[in-house]
LUMTOR-927348 format. One record per residue (C-alpha): residue in three letters; x, y, z. Coordinates in steps of 0.2 Angstrom, whole numbers, plus 5000, padded with zeros to 4 digits. Layout:
# residues N
ALAXYZ/...
***
This chain:
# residues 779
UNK500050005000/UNK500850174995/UNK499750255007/UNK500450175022/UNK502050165029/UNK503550045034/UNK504150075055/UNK504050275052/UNK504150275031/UNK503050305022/UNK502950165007/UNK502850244993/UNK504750325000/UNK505250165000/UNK504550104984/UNK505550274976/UNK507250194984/UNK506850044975/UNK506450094959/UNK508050224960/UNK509250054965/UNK508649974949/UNK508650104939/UNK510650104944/UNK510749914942/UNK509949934926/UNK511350054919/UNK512749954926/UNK512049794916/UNK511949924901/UNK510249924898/UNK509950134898/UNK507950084890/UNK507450004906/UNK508550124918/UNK507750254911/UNK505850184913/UNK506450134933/UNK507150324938/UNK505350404930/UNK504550264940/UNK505450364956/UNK504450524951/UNK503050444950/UNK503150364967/UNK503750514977/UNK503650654967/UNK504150784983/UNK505450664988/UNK506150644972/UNK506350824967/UNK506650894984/UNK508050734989/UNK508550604980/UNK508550674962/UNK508450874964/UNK509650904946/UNK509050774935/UNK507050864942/UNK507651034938/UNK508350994922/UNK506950884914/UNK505250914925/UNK505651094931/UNK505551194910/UNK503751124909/UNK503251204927/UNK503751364927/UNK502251444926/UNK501951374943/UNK503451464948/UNK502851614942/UNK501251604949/UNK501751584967/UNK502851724965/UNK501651844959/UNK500251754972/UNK501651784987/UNK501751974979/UNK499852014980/UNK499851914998/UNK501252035005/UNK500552184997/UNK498752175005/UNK499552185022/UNK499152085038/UNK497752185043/UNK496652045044/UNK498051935053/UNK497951805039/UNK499251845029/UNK500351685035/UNK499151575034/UNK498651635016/UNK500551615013/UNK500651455020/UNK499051415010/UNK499951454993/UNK501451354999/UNK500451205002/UNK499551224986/UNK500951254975/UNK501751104982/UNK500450984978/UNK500251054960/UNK502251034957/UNK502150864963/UNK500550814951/UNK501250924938/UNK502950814942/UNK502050644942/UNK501150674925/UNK502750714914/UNK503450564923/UNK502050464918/UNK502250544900/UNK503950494897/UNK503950334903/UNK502250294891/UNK503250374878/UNK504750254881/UNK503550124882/UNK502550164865/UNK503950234854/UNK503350354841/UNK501950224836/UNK500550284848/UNK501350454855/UNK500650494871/UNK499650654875/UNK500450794883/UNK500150824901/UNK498950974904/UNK499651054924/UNK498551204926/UNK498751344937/UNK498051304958/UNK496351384962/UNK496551494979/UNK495351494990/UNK495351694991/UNK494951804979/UNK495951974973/UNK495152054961/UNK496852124956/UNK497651954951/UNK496051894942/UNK496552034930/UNK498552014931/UNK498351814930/UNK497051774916/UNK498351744904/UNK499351644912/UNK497851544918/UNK497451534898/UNK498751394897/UNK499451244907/UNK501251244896/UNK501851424897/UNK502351434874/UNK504151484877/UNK504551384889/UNK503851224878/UNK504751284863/UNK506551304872/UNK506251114879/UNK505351024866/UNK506351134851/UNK504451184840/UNK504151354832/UNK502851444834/UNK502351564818/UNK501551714825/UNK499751734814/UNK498951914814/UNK497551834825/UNK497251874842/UNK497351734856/UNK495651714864/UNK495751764882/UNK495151584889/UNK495451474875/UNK496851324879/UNK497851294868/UNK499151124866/UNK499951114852/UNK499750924843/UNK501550834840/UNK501650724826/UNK503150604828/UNK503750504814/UNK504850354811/UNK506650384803/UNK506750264790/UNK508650204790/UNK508350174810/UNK507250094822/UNK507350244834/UNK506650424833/UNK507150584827/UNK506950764831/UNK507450894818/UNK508551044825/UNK507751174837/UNK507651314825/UNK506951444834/UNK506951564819/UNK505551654826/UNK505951684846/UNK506451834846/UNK506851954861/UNK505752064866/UNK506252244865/UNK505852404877/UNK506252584866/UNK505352734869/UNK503852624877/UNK503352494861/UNK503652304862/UNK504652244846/UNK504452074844/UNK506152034834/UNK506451884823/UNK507751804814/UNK507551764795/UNK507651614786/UNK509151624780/UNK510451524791/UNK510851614805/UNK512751694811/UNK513651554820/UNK514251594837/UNK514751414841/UNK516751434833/UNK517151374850/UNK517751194850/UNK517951154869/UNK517051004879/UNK515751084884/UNK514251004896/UNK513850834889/UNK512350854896/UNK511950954884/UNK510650884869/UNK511350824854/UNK510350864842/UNK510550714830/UNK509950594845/UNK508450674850/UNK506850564846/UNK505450674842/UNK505250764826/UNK504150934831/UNK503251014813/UNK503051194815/UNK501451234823/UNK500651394821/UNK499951504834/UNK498451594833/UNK498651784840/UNK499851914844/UNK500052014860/UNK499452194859/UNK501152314857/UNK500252484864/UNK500252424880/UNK501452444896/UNK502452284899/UNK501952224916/UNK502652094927/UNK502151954919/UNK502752024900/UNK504452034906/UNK504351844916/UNK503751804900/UNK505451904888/UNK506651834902/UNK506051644900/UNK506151694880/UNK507851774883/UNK508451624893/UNK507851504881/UNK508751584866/UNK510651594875/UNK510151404879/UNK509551354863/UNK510151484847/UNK511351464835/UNK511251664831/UNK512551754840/UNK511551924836/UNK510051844846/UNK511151794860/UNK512051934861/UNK510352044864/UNK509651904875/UNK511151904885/UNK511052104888/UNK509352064894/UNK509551944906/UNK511052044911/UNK510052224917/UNK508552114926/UNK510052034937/UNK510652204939/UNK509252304939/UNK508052174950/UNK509052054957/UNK508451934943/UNK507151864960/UNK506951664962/UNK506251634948/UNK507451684934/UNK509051604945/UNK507951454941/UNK508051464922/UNK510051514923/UNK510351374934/UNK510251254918/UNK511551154914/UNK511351204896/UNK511151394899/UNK512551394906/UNK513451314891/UNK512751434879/UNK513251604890/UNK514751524890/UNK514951494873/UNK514351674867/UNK515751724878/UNK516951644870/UNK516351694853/UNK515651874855/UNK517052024853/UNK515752154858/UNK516452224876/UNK514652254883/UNK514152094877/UNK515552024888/UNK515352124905/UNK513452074905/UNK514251884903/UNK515251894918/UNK513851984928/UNK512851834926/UNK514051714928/UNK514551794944/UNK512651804949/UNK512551624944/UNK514151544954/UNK513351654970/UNK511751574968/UNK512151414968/UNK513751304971/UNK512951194958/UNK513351314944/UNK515351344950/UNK515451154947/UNK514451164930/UNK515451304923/UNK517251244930/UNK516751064921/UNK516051154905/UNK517751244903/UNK518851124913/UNK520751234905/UNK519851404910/UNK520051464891/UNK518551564892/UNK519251634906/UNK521051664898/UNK520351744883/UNK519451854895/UNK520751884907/UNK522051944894/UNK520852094888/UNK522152214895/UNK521452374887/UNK520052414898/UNK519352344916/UNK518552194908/UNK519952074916/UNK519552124935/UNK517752094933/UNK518151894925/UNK519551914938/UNK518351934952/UNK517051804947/UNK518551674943/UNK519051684959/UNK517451644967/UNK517451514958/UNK519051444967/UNK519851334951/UNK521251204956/UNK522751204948/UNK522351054937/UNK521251184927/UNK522851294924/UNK523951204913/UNK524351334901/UNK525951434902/UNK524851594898/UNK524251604916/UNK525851684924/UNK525951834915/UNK524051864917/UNK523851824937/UNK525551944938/UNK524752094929/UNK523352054939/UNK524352074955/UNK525152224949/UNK523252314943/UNK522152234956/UNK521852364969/UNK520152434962/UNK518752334969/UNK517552234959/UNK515852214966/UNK515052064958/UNK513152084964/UNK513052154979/UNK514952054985/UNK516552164986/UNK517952054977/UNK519952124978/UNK520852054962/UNK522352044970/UNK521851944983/UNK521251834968/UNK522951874959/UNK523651794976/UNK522551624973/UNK523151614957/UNK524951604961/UNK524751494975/UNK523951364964/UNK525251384953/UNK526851374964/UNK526251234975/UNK524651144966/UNK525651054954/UNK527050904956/UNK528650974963/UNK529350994943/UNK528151104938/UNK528051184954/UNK530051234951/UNK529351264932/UNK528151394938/UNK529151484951/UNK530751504940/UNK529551584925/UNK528751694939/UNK530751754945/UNK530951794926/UNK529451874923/UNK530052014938/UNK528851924950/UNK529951964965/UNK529852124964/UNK527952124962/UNK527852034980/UNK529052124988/UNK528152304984/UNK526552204990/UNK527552155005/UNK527852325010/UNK526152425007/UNK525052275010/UNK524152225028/UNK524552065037/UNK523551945026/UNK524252025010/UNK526052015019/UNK525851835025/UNK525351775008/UNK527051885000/UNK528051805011/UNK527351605009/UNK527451644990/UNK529351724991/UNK529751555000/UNK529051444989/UNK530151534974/UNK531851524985/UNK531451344987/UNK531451324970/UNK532651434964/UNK533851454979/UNK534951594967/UNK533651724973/UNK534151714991/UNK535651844984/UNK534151964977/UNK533051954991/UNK534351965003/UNK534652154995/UNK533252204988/UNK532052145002/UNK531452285017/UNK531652185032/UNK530552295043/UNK528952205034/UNK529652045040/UNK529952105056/UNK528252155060/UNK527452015057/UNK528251935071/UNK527252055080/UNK525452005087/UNK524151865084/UNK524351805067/UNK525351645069/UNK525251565051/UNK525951775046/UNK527351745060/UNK527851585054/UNK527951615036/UNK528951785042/UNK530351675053/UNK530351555041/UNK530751665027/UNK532151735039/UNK533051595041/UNK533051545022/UNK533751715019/UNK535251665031/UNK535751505019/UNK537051625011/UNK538651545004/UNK539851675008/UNK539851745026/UNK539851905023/UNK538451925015/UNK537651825028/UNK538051945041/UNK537752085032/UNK535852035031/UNK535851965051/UNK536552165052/UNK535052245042/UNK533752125051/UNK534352185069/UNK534252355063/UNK532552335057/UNK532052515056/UNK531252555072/UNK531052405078/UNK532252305091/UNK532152175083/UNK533152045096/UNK531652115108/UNK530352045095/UNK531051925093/UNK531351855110/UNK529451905116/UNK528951785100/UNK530051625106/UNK529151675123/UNK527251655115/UNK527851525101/UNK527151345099/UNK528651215104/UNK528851185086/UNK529351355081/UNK530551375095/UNK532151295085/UNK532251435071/UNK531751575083/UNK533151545095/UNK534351515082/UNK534051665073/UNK533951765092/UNK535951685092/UNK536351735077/UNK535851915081/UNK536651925098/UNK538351855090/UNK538452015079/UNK538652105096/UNK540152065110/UNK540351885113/UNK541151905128/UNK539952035139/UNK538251935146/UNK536651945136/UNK535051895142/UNK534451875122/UNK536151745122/UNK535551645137/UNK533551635132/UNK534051585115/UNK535151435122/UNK533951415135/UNK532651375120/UNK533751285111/UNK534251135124/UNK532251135130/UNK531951105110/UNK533250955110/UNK532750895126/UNK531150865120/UNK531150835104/UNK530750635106/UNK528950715109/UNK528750755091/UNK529250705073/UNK529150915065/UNK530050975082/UNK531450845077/UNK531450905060/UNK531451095065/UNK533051065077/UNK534050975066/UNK533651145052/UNK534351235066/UNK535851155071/UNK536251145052/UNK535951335052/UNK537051365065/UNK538351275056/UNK538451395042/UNK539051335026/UNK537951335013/UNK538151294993/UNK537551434981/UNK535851354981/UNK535751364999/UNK535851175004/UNK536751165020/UNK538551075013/UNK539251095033/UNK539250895030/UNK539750875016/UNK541251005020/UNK541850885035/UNK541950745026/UNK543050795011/UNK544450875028/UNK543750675032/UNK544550645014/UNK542950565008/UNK542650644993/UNK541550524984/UNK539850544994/UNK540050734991/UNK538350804985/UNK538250884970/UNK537651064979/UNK539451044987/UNK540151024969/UNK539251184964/UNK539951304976/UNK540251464971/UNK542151454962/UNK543051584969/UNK544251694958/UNK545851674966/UNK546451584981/UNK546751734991/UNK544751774990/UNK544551584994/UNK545951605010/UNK545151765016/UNK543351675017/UNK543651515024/UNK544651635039/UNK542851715043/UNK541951555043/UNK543351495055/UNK543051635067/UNK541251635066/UNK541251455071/UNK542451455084/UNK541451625093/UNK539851525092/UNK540751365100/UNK541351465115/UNK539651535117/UNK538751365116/UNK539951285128/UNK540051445140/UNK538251455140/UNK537551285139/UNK538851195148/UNK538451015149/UNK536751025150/UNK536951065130/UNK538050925124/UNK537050825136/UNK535650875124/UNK536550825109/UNK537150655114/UNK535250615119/UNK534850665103/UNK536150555094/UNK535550405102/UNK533550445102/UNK533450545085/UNK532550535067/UNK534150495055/UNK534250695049/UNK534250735067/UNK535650625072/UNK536550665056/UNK536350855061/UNK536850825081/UNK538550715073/UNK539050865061/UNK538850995077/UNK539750915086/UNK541150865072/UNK541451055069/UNK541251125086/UNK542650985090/UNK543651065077/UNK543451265081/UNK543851215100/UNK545451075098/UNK546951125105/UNK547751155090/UNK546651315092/UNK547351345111/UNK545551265118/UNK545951155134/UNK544351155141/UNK543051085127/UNK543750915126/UNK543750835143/UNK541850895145/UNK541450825129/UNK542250675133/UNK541350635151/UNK539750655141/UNK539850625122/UNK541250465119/UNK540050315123/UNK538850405109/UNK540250435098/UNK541150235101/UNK539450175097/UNK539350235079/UNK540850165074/UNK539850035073/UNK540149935059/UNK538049945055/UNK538150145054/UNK538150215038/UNK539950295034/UNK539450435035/UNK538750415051/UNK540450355054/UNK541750465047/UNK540850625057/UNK541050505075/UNK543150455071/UNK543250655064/UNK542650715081/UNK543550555092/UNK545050615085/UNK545050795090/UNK544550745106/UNK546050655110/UNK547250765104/UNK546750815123/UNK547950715136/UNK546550695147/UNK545350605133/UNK546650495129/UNK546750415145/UNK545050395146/UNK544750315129/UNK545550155132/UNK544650035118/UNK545150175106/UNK547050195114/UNK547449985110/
***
């Protein structure tokens, strides 16, 4: 019984399911015939449920054309409701009234074209079935207003133009009047192709739809002449194949001619222009004439503007093959007007309905539309197609073509006027910023690297570094991610950043609540610092202390304070750095919270994998040899003095070649002092509670940390042997690191592993005191 119900649901719900399961089984066993017959069945179960629930597209694609009038009806019956007040204090129930009634008519009107097309499937074209006849709900009320506003909508069950953009006939307009309550259902004659068993329908040619035109207070109905219309379909993309093709349509409509004309003296009223927007909606959708569309287009384009467009003509734009034909015009049409209107309806259209955004970004999935738009340089076009792109939020994957870096950067450099696309406020730069995100970290890392090192040519750094200044923390947070994505992938433009770059920006972001801006700020900081020459390396720590106004070591202390533990690493490495451009030798409260942070960080690094990762950055960091890449080579440096030379990495083979020996000489002195200043400070300050730190590390660590804890410890052993007149380093490192160190002599250890543990042993011993104590060593 559909009328009853199964614990709770109702039966005819479950009867719905059913059909729609074997409507699926059906497809899957190929059978499209009876799948088809099985998913009409489901709206003619549960009409409601089916078009509000389970099948809500396929109902507002197939059923919904034929029942617009219900639409409008209610629209204008919801008008008249509100505009007679409450004075009565039955307004809401006479709304609620309409609601129920224009419910119950949807679902009928549903069930009857359901019924329809699964008779039609069932009977071919040998006994076509009759065409539904929905009409308009009685109310029980009466407004005198509306009996006259209504009657000619009540004339008919099929609003004409609606029936003609669906089913594809042409209606010749006769000299005749229309009489006022005469119905009218035009017959279909279907006929049998005679090469083929199935059915066909001739082309839609809609030759006399034209769009209704307001000048100086006259309707003009305009049509299109016989002849064969102006193409606008040179456009050869993959559009929606959702979209009819025309050769496989079934049902062959004769022209049928309809009796009457509307009078052209009068006023066009609300339901005249319902009436020219379905028209206008049906002609982008359905007409090969690029005139027509154009027209219809700047139609549709002032009722969103100058109305809001209302419910019911979001409806009509919502379809998937509107939306194919809008884009379609705006790929053809060279008319400038033509084209704003275009993207105002797109846009009105993506806001609507998250619907739409998927059905425009699969009906142009490379974005061509959008390039052709986006590369109109000459007037402010390309910000408004700017705007609704980016609120449209297309992937990478949708950006293939090398075109898109030139235009997202003139964007960026052009973007600060502001776009309203209906009543939202969009910022093309912020959309300019989306863009090159995708493109420098949506792709695999080779194009990534691609993309950056075309942005770095195309003056990109510059772009970002002027937004950087001028622009708020948002604005400066995405800068700075961006600028660090293109150093990681072309690690040359550390040299021009490190010049070029204000540091008080990157200073100031450190400042505050913004801890994603923060982060990308420190970590930026530290990239800047993987300098191959030493000199240049302090010269930016010098510029980044100065920072303007701002004390910088100050700032920075206070963020190590308020930091998450996985931040701590960098910031107190960088707070070192900075203190060691100042007296080594006099006590600093910026020295000691920096150490401080940087033992706590190793001491509990075992807590978590990034904080590992984060230490072992900084310990390479402070080690201070770089290639010109900015790889960290402090390795790779101590094993060829280690005389390995054949695991060198290839970004220690590219180190920057020095002209003469004396340059080389003078350079490798610097280093030599910079290391051994830090040493003593490490040792002085930390004591054994840092070495401590590293041995733990050594035993306990992920592999890049243990690596990074050995190479520490391999150079700081070198700056502080006794060669260098240190006497106090080894026998403290001794007591706490030898046991680590014998252990990864281990024959198991990687050589590596194993060259930096005998490189460090044996600048230990050169102490007497170690010596003695390393007895298996000693034999």
């Amino acid at each position: 019984d559909r009328e009853g119900d199964a614990r709770g649901v109702p039966s005819s719900h479950l009867s719905a399911c059913a059909q729609l399961y074997l409507a699926v089984v059906y497809k899957m066993e190929s059978d499209p015939h009876l799948a088809a017959r099985h998913l009409l069945q489901v709206f003619v179960d549960a009409p409601h449920l089916a078009r509000r629930t389970l099948l809500p597209d396929l109902w507002a694609h197939v059923f919904l054309p034929h029942l617009l009038h219900l639409e409008v009806w209610l629209a204008n019956e919801s008008e008249l409701v509100a505009g007679c007040g409450d004075a009565d204090g039955r307004s809401s129930s006479r709304m609620k009234t309409l609601q129920r009634l224009y419910d119950d008519q949807m679902d009928s009107g549903t069930a009857q074209f359901a019924m329809y097309y699964k008779e039609w499937l069932k009977h071919g074209g040998d006994a076509p079935p009759a065409i539904p006849s929905v009409p308009l709900p009685s109310t029980p009320w009466s407004f005198d207003k509306w009996e006259k506003h209504s009657s000619s909508l009540r004339t008919s069950s099929i609003n004409r133009n609606l029936y003609n953009a669906v089913f594809g006939t042409s209606f010749e307009q006769e000299d005749a009047k229309l009489p006022n309550e005469a119905e009218y259902v035009p017959d279909m004659d279907v006929q049998l192709d005679e090469n083929s068993d199935s059915l066909k329908m001739e082309k839609p040619a809609h030759r006399n739809i034209g769009l209704q035109e307001k000048q100086s207070g006259i309707r003009k109905e305009s049509t299109v002449p016989e002849t064969a219309p102006t193409p606008r379909k040179s456009y050869s993309l993959r559009l929606l194949s959702c979209r009819g093709d025309v050769s496989r349509n079934v049902i062959d409509h004769p022209k049928v001619t309809k009796r009457g004309n509307v009078s052209v003296e009068k006023e066009l009223d609300c339901c005249e222009v319902t009436v020219s927007l379905q028209r206008a909606v049906s002609i982008v959708s359905n007409s090969d004439s690029l005139t027509q569309c154009e027209y219809a287009v700047h139609e549709i384009a002032t009722a969103c503007s100058n109305l809001g467009g209302g419910p019911n003509l979001g409806t009509w734009m919502s379809c998937p093959s509107f939306i194919q034909g809008l884009l379609e015009v705006t790929f053809t049409s060279k008319d400038d007007a033509v084209l704003e209107s275009a993207i105002l309806i797109m846009g009105e259209l993506v806001l609507r309905n998250e619907v739409n955004r998927q059905i425009v970004l699969n009906a142009d999935p490379q974005l061509e539309i959008f390039l052709r738009l986006l590369a109109l340089r000459s007037n402010g076009l390309f910000l408004k197609a700017t705007a609704v792109l980016y609120l449209m939020k297309p992937r990478a994957k949708q950006m293939l073509s090398m075109d898109w870096m030139p235009l997202v950067l003139h964007i960026l450099e052009c973007g600060d006027e502001v776009q309203l696309v209906s009543s939202l406020k969009c910022y093309p730069k912020m959309a300019a910023f989306y863009f090159l995100d995708q493109l420098l970290t949506g792709f695999d890392i080779d194009r990534n690297v691609e993309n950056a090192k075309q942005m770095i040519a195309l003056g990109g750094l510059d772009l970002l570094m002027s937004r950087l200044e001028v622009g708020d923390a948002r604005e400066s947070r995405i800068c700075i991610s961006l600028l660090t994505s293109c150093v990681q992938a072309d690690g040359s433009c550390r040299y021009y950043l490190s010049d070029h770059l204000k540091k008080e920006p990157l200073v100031q972001l450190l400042v505050g609540n913004e801890k994603k801006a923060s982060a990308a700020a420190l970590n930026l900081m530290s990239e800047l610092t993987c300098l191959n020459r030493t000199s240049q390396m302090v010269e930016f720590l010098k510029e980044l202390k100065s920072g303007g106004c701002l004390n910088t070591m100050q700032i920075l202390l206070v963020y190590l304070q308020q930091a998450p533990p996985v931040q701590h690493p960098l910031a107190a490495v960088m707070l070192l750095q900075l203190d060691l451009l100042g007296d080594p030798l006099q006590y600093s409260v910026y020295r000691q919270e920096a150490i401080d942070a940087m033992m706590a960080a190793l001491e509990h690094s075992s807590e978590s994998v990034k904080v590992q990762e984060q230490c072992a950055r900084a310990l390479l960091l402070l080690a201070g040899r770089f290639s010109s890449s900015g790889e960290p080579i402090a390795e790779a440096w101590l094993l060829k003095r280690a005389g390995v030379d054949g695991s060198l990495s290839e970004s220690f083979r590219r180190t920057e070649i020095f002209k003469n020996k004396g340059a080389r000489a003078e350079e490798e002195k610097v280093v030599e002092e910079r290391l051994k200043k830090l040493a003593l400070v490490l040792v002085k300050t930390g004591n054994k509670r840092f070495l401590a730190a590293l041995s733990n590390c050594i035993s306990d660590g992920i592999p890049t940390l243990v690596r990074a804890c050995l190479v520490t410890v391999a150079w700081m052993s070198s700056s502080l042997s006794p060669l260098h007149g240190c006497n106090t380093f080894q026998p403290l490192a001794c007591s706490v690191l030898a046991a680590k160190l014998l252990d990864r002599l281990s024959y198991d250890r990687v050589m590596e592993e194993r060259v930096l543990a005998s490189l460090s042993l044996l600048n230990l011993v050169r102490h007497p005191e170690c010596l003695e104590g390393l007895l298996p060593l000693k034999r």
